[in-house]
Steps between C-alpha positions, in 0.01 A plus 500: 500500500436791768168379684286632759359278798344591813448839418904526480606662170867459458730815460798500238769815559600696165798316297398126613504286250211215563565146259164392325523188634558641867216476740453815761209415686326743812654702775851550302685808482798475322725819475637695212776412246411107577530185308232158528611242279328225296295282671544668856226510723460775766135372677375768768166303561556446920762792549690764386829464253710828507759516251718840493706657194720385267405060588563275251257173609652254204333234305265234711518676846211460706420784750202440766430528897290356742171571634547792775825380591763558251486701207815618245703781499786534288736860496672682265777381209460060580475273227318172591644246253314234321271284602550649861210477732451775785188438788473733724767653570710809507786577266721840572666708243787431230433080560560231242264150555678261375303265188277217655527604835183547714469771788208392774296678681580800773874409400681825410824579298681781558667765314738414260481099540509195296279240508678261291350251235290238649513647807228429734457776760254325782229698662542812728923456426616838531811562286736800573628754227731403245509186596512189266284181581472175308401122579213294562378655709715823494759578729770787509 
């Protein structure tokens, strides 16, 4: 489903593939040569999502921001693994979010990091490139 809402139309880069059951809602602008999986969500309704080229989001990832304080942006060649959930926050190029593992808002990953599986990266952490973070929360 690709939906408009508050006069935000979302914009889908040539060579993304889009699921049927995946739900792109508002201010979204997802680059080219881009993957959304079944049953992800990607809601722009209070903010902006910005998704660069070549992103796989995987199956049951839920992308979405805060009202005027947090909103997504996500860089070239990452793949956000299942059921992942991403608020807010800023992901750099070539990254890899680990399955089940949930990014808060203003926290940012840098280039070439891991976020691994279950991870849970705590508001406005700021992790360094190519690093690798797991744990509950996440730590380096």
């Amino acid at each position: 489903m690709i939906k408009k809402i508050n006069g935000f139309e979302p914009r889908i880069g040539e060579g993304t593939f889009v699921a049927e059951t995946a739900a792109v809602v508002g201010d979204v602008v997802i680059g080219k040569g881009c993957s959304i999986w079944y049953s992800a969500v990607l809601r722009g309704d209070v903010n902006k999502i910005r998704i660069g080229n070549r992103v796989s989001v995987q199956d049951g990832c839920c992308l979405h921001c805060s009202d005027g304080t947090a909103f997504v942006e996500i860089g070239n060649d990452v793949t956000i693994g299942h059921n992942a959930t991403i608020h807010g926050c800023k992901v750099d190029d070539n990254c890899l979010i680990g399955m089940g593992s949930t990014i808060l808002d203003n926290a940012h990953i840098g280039s070439g990091s891991i976020v691994a599986a279950g991870a849970l990266v705590l508001a406005k952490t700021e992790i360094g490139p190519m690093e690798l973070w797991g744990g509950v929360p996440a730590v380096h």
